[in-house]
C-alpha positions in Angstrom: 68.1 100.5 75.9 65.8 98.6 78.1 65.9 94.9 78.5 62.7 94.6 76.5 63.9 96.6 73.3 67.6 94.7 74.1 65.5 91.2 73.3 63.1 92.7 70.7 66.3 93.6 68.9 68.5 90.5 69.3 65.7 88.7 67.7 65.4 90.7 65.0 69.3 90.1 64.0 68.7 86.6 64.8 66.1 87.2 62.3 68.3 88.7 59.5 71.7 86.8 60.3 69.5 83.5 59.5 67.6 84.8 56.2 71.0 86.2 55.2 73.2 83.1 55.5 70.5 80.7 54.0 70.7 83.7 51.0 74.4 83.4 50.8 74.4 79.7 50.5 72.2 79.6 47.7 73.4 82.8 45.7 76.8 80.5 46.0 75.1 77.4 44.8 73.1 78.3 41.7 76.1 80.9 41.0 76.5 78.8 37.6 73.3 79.7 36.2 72.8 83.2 37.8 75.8 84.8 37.2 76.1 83.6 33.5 72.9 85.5 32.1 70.7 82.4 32.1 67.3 81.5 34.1 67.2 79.4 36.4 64.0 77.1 33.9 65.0 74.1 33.4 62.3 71.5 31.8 59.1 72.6 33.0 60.2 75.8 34.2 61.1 77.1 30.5 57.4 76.3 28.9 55.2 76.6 31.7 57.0 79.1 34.3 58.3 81.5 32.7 55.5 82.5 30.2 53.0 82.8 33.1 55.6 84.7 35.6 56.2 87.5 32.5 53.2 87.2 30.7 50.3 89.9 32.1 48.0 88.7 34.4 44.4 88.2 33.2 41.4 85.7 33.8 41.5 84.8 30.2 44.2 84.7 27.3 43.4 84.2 24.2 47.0 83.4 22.7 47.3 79.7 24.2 44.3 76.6 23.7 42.2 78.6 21.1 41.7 80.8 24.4 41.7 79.8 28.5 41.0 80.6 31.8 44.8 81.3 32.9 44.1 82.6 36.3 41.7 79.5 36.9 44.8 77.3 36.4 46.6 77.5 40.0 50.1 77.1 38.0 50.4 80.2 36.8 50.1 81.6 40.2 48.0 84.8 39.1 47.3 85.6 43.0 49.8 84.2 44.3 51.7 87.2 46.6 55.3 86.0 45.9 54.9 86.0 42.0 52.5 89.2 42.2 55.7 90.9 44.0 58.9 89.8 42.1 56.8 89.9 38.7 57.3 93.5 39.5 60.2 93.9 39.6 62.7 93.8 36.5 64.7 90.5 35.7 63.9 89.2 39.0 63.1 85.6 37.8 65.9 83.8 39.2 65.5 85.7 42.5 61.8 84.3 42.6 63.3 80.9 42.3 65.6 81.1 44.7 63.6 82.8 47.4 61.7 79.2 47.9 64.9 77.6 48.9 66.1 80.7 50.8 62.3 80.6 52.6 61.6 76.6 53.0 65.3 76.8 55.1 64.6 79.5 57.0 60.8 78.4 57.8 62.5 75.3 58.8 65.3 76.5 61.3 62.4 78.5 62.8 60.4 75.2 63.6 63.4 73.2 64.5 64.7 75.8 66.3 61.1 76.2 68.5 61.5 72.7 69.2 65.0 71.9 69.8 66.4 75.4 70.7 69.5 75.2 69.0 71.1 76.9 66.2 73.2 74.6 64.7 70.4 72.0 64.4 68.0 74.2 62.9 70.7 75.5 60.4 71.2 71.7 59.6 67.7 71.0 59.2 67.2 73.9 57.0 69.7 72.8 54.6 68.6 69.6 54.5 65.0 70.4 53.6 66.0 73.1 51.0 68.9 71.3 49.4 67.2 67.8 49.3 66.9 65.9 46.4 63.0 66.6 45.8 63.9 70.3 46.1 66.7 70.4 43.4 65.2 67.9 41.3 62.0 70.2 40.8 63.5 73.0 40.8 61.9 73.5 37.1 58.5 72.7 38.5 58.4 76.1 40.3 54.6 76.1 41.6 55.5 73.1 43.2 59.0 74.1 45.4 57.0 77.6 46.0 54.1 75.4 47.5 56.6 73.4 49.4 58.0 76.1 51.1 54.8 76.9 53.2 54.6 73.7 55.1 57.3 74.0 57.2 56.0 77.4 58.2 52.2 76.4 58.8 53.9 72.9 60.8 56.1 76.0 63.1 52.9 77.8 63.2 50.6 75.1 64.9 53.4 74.6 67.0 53.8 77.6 68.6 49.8 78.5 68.7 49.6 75.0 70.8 51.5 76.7 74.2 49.7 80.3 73.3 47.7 81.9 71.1 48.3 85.2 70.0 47.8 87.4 66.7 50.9 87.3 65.1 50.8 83.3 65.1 47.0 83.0 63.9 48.0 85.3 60.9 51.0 83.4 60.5 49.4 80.1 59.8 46.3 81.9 58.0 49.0 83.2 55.7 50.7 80.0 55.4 47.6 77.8 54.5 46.9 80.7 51.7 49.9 81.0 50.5 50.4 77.5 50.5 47.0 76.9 48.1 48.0 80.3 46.1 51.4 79.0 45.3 49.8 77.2 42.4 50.5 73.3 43.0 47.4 71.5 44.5 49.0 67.9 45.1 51.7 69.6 47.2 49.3 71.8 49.1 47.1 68.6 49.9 50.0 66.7 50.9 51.0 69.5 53.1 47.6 70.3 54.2 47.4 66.8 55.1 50.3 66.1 57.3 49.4 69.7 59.1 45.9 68.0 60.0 47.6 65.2 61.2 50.2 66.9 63.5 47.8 69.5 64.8 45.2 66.8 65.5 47.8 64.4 67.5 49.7 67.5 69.3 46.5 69.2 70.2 45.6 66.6 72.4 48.0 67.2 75.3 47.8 70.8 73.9 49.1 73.6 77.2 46.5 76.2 76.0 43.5 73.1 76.2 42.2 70.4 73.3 39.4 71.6 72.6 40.6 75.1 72.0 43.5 74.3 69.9 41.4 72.7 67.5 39.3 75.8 67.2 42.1 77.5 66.4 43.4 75.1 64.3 40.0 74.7 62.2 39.8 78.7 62.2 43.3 78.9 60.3 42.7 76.0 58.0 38.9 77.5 57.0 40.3 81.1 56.7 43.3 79.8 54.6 40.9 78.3 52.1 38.3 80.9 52.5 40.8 83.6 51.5 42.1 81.3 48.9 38.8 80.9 47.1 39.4 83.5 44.5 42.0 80.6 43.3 40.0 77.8 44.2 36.5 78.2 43.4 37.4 78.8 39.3 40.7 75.5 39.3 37.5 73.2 40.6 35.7 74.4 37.7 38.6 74.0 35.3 39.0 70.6 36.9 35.4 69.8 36.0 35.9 70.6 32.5 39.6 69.0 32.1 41.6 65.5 31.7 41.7 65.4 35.5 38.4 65.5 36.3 39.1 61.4 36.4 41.6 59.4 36.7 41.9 55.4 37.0 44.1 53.7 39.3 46.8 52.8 36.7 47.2 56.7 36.4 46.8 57.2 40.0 49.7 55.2 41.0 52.1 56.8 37.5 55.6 57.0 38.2 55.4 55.9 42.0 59.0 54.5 43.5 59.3 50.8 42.7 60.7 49.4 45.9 64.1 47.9 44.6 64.9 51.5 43.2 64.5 53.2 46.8 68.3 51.9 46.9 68.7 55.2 45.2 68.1 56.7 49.0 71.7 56.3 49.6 73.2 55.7 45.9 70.8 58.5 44.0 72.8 57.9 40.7 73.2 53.9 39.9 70.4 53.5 37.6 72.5 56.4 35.3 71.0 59.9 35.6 74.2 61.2 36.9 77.3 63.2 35.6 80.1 60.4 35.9 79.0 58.4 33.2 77.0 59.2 30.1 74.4 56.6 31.3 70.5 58.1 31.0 68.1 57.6 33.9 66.5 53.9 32.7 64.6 53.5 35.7 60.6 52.6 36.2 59.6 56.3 35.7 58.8 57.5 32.1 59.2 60.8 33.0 62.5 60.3 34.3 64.7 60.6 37.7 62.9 63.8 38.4 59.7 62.2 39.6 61.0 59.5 41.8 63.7 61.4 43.4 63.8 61.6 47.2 68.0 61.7 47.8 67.9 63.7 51.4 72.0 62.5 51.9 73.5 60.3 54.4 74.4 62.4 57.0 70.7 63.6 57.5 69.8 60.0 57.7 72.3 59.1 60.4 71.5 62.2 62.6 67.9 61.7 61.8 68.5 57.8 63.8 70.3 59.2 66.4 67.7 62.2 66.8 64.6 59.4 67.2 66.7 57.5 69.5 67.6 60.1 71.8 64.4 61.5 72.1 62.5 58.5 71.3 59.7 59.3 74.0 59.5 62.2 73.2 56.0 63.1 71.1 56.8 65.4 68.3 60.1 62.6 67.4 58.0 59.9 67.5 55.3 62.0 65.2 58.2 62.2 62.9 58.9 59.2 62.4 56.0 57.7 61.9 55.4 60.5 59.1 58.7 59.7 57.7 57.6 56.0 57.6 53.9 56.3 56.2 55.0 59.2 53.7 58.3 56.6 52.3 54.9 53.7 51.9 53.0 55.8 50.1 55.7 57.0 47.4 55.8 52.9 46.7 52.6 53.5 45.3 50.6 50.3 44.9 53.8 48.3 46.4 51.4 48.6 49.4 47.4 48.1 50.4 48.0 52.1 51.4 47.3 53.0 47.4 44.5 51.6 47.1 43.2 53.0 49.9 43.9 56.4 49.9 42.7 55.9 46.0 39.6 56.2 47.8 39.6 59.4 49.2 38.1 62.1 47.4 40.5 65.3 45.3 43.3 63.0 46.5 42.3 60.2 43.9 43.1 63.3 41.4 47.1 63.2 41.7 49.4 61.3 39.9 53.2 60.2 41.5 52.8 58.8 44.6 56.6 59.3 44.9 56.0 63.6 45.5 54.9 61.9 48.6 59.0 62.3 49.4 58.4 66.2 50.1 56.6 65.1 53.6 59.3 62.6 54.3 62.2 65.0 53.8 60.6 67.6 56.1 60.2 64.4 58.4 64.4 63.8 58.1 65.0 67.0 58.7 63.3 67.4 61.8 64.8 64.0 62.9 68.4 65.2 62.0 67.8 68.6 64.0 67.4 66.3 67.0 70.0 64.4 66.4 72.6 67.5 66.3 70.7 68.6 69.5 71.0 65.3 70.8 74.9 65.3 70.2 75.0 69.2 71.6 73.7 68.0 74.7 75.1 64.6 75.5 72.3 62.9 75.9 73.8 59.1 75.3 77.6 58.1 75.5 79.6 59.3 72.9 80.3 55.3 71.8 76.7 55.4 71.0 78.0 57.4 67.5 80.0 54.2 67.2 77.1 51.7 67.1 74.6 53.8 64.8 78.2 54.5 62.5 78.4 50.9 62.4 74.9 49.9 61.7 74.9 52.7 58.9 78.0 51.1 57.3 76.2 47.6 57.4 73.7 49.0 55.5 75.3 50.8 53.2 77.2 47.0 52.5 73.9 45.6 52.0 72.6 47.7 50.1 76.1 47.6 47.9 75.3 43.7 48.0 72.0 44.0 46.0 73.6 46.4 43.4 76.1 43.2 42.5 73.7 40.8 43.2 71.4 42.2 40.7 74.3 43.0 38.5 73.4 41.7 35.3 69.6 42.9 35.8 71.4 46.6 36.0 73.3 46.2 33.3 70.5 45.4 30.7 68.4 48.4 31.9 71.0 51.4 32.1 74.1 50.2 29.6 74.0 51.0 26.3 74.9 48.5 22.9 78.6 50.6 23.3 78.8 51.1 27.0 79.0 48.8 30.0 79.1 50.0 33.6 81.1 48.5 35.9 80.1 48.9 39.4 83.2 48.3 41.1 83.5 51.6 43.5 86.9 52.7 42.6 86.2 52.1 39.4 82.1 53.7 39.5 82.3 57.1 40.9 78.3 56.0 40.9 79.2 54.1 43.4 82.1 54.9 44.8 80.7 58.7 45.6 78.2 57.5 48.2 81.1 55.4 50.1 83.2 58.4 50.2 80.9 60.5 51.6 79.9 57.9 54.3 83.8 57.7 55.4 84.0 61.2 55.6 80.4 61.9 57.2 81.6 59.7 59.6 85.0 61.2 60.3 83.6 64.4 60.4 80.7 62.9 63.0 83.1 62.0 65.3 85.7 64.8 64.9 82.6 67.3 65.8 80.9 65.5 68.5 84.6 65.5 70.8 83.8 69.4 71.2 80.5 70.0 69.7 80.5 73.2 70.5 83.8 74.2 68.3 82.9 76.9 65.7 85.4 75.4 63.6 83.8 72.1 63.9 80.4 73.4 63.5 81.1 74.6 60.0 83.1 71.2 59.1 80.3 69.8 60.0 78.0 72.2 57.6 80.7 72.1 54.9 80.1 68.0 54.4 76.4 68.2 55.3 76.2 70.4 52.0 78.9 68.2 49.6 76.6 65.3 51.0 73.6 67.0 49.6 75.4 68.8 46.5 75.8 65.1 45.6 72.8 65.1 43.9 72.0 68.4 43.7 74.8 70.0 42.2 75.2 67.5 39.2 71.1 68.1 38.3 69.9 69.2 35.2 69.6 72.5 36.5 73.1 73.3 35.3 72.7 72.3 31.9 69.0 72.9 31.6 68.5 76.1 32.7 68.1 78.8 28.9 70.1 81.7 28.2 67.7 85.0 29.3 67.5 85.9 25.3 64.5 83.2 25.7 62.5 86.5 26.6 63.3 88.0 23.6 61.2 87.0 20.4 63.0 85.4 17.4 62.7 87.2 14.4 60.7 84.6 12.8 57.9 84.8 15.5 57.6 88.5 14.7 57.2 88.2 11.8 54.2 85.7 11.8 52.8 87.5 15.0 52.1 90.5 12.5 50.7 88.8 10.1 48.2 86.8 12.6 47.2 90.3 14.1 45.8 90.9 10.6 44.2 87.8 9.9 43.1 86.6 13.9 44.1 83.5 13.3 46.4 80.7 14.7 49.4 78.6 14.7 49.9 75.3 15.6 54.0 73.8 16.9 53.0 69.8 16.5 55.4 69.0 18.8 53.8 71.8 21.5 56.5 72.8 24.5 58.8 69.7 23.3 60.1 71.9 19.8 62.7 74.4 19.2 62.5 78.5 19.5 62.4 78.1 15.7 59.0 75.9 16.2 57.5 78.6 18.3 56.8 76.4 21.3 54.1 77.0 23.6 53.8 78.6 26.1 56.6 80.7 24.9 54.4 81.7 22.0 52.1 83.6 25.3 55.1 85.2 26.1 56.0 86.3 22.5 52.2 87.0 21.4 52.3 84.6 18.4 48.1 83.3 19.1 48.4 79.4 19.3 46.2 76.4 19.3 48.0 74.4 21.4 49.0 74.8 24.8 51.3 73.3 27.7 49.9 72.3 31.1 47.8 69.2 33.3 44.8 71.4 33.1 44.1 71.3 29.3 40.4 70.9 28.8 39.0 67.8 28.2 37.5 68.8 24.6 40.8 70.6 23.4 42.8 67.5 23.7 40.3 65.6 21.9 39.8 67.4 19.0 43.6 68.0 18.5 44.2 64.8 20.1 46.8 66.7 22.2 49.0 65.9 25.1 49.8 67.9 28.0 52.8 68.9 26.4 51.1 70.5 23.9 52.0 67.9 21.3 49.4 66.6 18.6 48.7 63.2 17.2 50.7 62.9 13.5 47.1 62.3 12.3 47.3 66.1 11.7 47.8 66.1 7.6 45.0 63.6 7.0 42.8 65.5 4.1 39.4 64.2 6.4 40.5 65.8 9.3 39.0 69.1 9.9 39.9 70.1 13.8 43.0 72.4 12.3 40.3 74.2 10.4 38.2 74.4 12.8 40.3 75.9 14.9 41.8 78.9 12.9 44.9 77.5 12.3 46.8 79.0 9.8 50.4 77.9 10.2 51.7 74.7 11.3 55.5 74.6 12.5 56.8 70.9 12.4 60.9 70.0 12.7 62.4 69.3 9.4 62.4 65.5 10.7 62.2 64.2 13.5 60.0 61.0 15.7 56.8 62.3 16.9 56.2 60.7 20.3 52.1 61.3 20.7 52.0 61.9 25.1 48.6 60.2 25.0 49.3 56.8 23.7 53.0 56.9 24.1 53.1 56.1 20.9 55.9 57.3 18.3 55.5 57.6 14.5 58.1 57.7 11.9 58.5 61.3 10.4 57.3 60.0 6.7 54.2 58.5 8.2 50.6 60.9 7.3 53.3 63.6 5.9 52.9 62.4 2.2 49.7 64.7 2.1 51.2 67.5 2.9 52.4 67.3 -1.0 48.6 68.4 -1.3 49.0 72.1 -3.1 45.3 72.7 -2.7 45.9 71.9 1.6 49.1 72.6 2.2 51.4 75.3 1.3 55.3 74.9 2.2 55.9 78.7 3.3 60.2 78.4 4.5 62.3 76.4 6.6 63.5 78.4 9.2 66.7 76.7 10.5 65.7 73.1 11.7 62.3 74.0 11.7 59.6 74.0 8.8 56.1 75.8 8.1 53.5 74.9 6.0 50.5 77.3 5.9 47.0 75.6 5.8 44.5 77.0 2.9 42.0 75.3 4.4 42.0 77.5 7.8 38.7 78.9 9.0 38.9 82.5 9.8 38.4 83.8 13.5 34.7 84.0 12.9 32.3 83.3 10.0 28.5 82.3 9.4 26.7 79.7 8.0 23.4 79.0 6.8 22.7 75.6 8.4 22.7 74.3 12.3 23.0 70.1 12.8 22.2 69.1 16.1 24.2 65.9 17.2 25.7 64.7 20.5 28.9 65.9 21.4 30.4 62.1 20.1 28.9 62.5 16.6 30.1 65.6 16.5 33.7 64.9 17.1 33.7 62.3 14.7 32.2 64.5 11.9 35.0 66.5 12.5 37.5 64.0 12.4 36.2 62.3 9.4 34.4 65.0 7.7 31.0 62.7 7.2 28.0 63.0 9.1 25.9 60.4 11.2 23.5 60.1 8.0 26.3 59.7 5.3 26.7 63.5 3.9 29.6 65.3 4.0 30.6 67.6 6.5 31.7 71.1 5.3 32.6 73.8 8.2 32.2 76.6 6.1 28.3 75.5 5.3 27.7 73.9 8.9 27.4 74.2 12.4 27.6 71.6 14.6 25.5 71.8 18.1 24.5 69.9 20.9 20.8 71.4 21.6 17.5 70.8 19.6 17.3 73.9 17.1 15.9 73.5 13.6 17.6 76.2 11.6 18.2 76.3 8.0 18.5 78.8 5.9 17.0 78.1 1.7 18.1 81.6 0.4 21.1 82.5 2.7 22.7 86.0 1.6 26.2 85.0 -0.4 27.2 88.6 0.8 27.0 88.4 4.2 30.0 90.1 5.8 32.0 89.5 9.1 34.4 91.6 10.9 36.2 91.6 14.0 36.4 95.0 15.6 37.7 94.1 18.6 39.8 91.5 20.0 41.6 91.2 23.6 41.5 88.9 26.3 38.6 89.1 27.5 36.6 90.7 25.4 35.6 90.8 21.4 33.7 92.8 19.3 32.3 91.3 16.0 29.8 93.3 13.3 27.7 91.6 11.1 25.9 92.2 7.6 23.4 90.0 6.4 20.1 90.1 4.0 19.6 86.7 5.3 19.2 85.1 8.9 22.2 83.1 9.9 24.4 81.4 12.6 27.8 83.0 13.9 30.6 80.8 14.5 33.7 82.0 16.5 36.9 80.0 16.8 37.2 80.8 20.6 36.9 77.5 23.4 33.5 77.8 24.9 34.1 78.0 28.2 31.7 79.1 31.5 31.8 83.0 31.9 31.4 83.6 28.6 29.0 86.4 27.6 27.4 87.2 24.7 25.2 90.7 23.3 23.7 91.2 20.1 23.3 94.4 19.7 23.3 95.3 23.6 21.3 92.3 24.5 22.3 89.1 26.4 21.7 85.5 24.0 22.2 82.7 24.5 26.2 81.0 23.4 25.7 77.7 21.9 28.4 75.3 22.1 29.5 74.6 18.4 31.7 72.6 16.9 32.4 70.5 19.5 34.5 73.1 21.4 33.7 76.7 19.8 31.0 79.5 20.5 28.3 79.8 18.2 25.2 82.4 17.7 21.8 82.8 16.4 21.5 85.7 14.3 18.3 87.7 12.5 19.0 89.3 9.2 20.6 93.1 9.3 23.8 94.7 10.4 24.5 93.3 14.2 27.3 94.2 17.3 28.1 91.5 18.4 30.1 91.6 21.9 31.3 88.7 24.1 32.5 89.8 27.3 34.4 86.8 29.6 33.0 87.5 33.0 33.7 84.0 35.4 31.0 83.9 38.2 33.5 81.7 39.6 35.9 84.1 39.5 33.4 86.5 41.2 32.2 84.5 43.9 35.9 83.7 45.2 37.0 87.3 44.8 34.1 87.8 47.0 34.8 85.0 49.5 38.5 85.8 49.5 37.7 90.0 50.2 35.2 88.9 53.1 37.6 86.5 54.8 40.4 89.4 54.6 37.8 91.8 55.6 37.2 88.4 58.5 40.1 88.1 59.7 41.2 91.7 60.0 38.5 91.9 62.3 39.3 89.6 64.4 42.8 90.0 65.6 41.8 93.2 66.1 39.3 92.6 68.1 41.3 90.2 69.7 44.2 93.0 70.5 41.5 95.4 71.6 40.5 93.0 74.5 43.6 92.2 75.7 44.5 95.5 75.7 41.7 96.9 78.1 
């Protein structure tokens, strides 16, 4: 074996020994969930995930929203390669989860270990950015840890293209900028985008292979990246356009950011309840609970991440770190800081709620620190007494910080007790506390013990074994545990079979008021995607803008109790046959935050002639609407009103000039047409022929002229032929399609065919087709 092969080889087990221990580790920690037949899903992961990870890939589906562009939404990862490759494979779910933790270590250790050249470091640094607290406590919020993953790999990337480039590198951090987009979280991919622009702009000045060409390289990755990435892009801008994002003031901006007396919770994660010692829920800032405003990264990674600045505090890339770890902590305070409303400023970053995600760059930021400082210790670059002095300063701090819990004691005690529970926040008496303090002690023990003989195997792993208790602090005790669904969620209830036949036959809808928040029983969406039950409501932060109006919905999916109120016809409207509603229960309307008492609005549903009670099915009830539009029908008269009018028409059921409005008689439309029809053929006939995703086929039969109506979202792409020729879609009813039709027997077709959709699939296949090209055009020269 020559020397050559000998090192090609050795890094190829270094390769595989690092993938497989980083596998190992996190087999053993989600063991709980994995090996007891349930999916790792909790929260998010359960009603947004999963349906899109099992459910087939297409640009449109018509079984969630009354019909959407599912592959323009970048959360269900429709292109993304990871998804594309374990969808394939059978029950692979969970192993799709994991593999971000297993790759955001691993990309890690390969950076750290670049830039420190030490193993044990970049092992710690792995851990630490894989099992922080952001990590675990999205672990439900899959698009977001799989877009995490990705910046540690396009940081290592820029790194190692700054002393040389070559072709594995450049396609390296092209991947990593594409896969970072295609991973299906675009506030994660900005924020990661970001801090790459920043490091590659500030390294590439002092850059061995020269400034200015660095910078070419680096804008050459970052515009391929996107440019590849267009077939995703190019339609979620559209969707954007059209949904509740496409504005957002700064009171939404700045949602759930960390208020600055909770970042106490950086060294005690659990005081403000949350955590598994006492029965005490998260009562914290945050509406949407501990999840969003968690940033835990433990205390060992914070005390090697000190030491690592200060022994190699003139050295660039620490100081870079630390700075990033500062500005990245500011801006998760939200508008604690002038940074807020500055950056509220800046353009598709004035998009994102949270501030507080803003704790993905500063945990990347620790991590890196920490790797110094284990490389610091390895190599002795200060006197071991120096341990001694950033011990001490740590366990000042810790004091202090104990010091502000009593101090603001009885504040504390009003926001997380309960009428029958008091906490007491006496250590040995407050494993809440008291947790946090043991863990210092023994990170500290441990410090010292290791650093004596740093390079003891025996100490190493000591040293690993209370670097991960640190983390699995928080980590362990998440909601993942207790969160994560049994894998029968797959499997359709009996119930939804039964009313997914019957829909079939009729093409029309359901509608669970309480969207993702109900029961199985409830038929929840998106489950009801991934059980082919055809819903009206839909979970995600892309709903359109006109959906959510007309069923005054919520991200969630939820609807305003308003629902039952006789005047009210958007459930009609919409095709919506069958309503599933708990047996009782406090509506909680995501809007307005408001909640409504079960009774309120539910005294019409005693209306025979509206409402039909069909069963109770468990804790769950349906009442069939006999008011329900079919999928399609035809009227004889077109009103043309602004798009305001005519969501209040439909509300209320009276038009601008005082008449009724009747949805079987009328269309409502937003251009000038005068169409009436005096005579209008009381026999006409409608009938869908055809129905998938993205494409339906409707005949007609009329004596009389007349106007189509079809209970699908209007949405750009849409198609439409009448008898083989192209017309015009008119947008009806506030959010439907609707046609102009001559008398006689018509085919009708409507074919979804996104231009969006086309032009990035063409962008993306010429960038491919790009950057193919060059690297081997690059390889050629170097070769001759």
């Amino acid at each position: 074996m020559t020397k050559i092969n000998r090192k090609g080889y050795q890094k190829i087990i270094h390769v595989f020994s690092v993938f497989f221990l980083f596998s190992i580790i996190y087999a053993i920690f989600f063991s709980p969930v994995i090996f007891s037949e349930r999916l790792l899903a909790p929260g998010d992961g359960i009603i947004q995930s999963i349906p899109a990870f099992y459910s087939p890939r297409t640009l449109w589906t018509d079984l969630i929203l009354s019909g959407f562009p599912t592959a323009a939404d970048p959360n269900v990862q429709t292109w993304y390669p990871l998804c594309i490759l374990f969808s394939l494979i059978p029950h692979s779910w969970n192993a799709y989860v994991i593999s971000a933790y297993v790759l955001a270590s691993c990309f890690t250790y390969g950076y750290v270990y670049t830039i420190t050249n030490s193993r044990l470091a970049s092992i710690v640094s792995g851990i630490i950015y894989g099992m922080s607290g952001f990590m675990m406590a999205h672990l439900g919020h899959t698009a977001m840890i799989h877009t995490a993953l990705w910046i540690p790999l396009l940081i290592w990337s820029l790194e190692k293209l700054r002393y040389k480039f070559t072709n594995k590198w450049f396609v390296v951090a092209c991947s990593a900028s594409t896969c970072c987009i295609l991973a299906g979280h675009p506030q994660i991919t900005v924020y990661g985008m970001g801090i790459a622009l920043v490091y590659a702009l500030l390294v590439g000045a002092n850059a061995p292979i020269g400034r200015w060409i660095y910078y070419k390289v680096y804008i050459a990755t970052v515009v391929l990246g996107i440019a590849i990435s267009s077939i995703q892009i190019i339609p979620t801008i559209e969707l954007m356009n059209l949904g509740q994002r496409s504005q957002l003031s700064f009171q939404d901006f700045n949602y759930c950011s960390l208020p600055l007396a909770e970042s106490i919770r950086l060294l005690f994660p659990w005081f403000l309840g949350g955590g598994p010692f006492q029965n005490i829920p998260y009562s914290g800032v945050c509406e949407w609970g501990l999840t969003e405003v968690t940033g835990y990264v433990g205390i060992l990674p914070l005390i090697l991440a000190t030491i690592g600045f200060l022994a190699y505090r003139y050295n660039f890339t620490a100081k870079f770190w630390l700075i990033a770890v500062f500005i990245t902590f500011l801006l998760t305070l939200g508008d604690a800081t002038f940074l807020a409303r500055l950056m509220y400023n800046v353009p598709a970053y004035n998009k994102f709620r949270v501030p507080a995600r803003h704790f993905i760059e500063m945990t990347l930021g620790v991590s890196v620190l920490a790797g110094y400082g284990i490389a610091a210790i390895e190599k002795k670059v200060f006197p071991r007494h120096f341990i001694f002095k950033i011990l001490t300063i740590s366990a000042s701090i810790i004091i202090a910080c104990l010091l502000g819990i009593y101090f603001f004691y009885v504040n504390i005690q009003d926001k997380v007790a309960t009428p029958q529970t008091t906490i007491n926040l006496f250590p040995w008496s407050n494993p809440q506390v008291g947790m946090p303090i043991l863990i210092f002690l023994s990170v500290g023990c441990i410090l010292v013990y290791w650093s004596k003989v740093a390079q003891s195997k025996v100490r190493q792993i000591l040293l690993i074994l209370i670097l991960l208790i640190d983390l699995a602090h928080f980590g362990w005790f998440y909601d993942w545990q207790t969160g994560s669904p049994r894998q029968d969620l797959l499997t359709p209830t009996a119930s939804s079979q039964k009313y997914q036949k019957i829909l079939s036959n009729s093409k029309q809808r359901i509608l669970p008021v309480r969207g993702g928040l109900g029961t199985r029983d409830e038929i929840p969406v998106n489950i009801s995607r991934l059980w082919g039950v055809p819903s009206a409501s839909g979970y995600g932060p892309l709903i359109l803008s006109r959906v959510s109006k007309i069923l005054s919905m919520g991200t969630p999916g939820d609807v305003s109790p308003t629902w039952p109120v006789p005047d009210d016809r958007s459930l009609d409207i919409m095709s919506v046959r069958y309503i599933f509603t708990p047996q009782s229960f406090t509506l909680i309307n995501q809007p307005t935050k408001s909640s409504y008492p079960s009774t309120e609005n539910y005294h019409y549903l005693s209306n025979n002639q509206r409402w039909n009670h069909i069963e109770n099915i468990n804790q769950a009830t349906v009442y069939e609407n006999l008011r329900a539009m079919p999928r399609a029908w035809l009227v004889p008269e077109v009103i043309t009103l602004k798009p305001e009018e005519v969501l209040h028409a439909i509300k209320s059921s009276n038009l601008p000039n005082g008449k009724n409005y009747d949805p079987s008689k009328q269309a409502l439309i937003e251009e000038s047409v005068d169409f009436k029809v005096e005579n209008f053929d009381s026999g006409s006939t409608i009938k869908i022929v055809k129905l998938d995703n993205t494409n339906i086929q409707i005949k007609t039969t009329s004596l009389s002229s007349t106007f189509l109506i079809l209970s699908d979202v209007n949405y750009p792409g849409w198609q439409a032929k009448i008898d083989g020729k192209l017309t015009h879609i008119f947008q009806t009813n506030y959010v439907l399609r609707g046609l102009l039709l001559s008398e006689g027997n018509h085919t009708i077709d409507f074919e979804f065919r996104s231009q969006s959709f086309y032009i990035g699939a063409g962008i993306s296949t010429a960038s491919l087709v790009l950057l193919v090209y060059l690297c081997l055009n690059i390889y050629t020269k170097k070769r001759l």
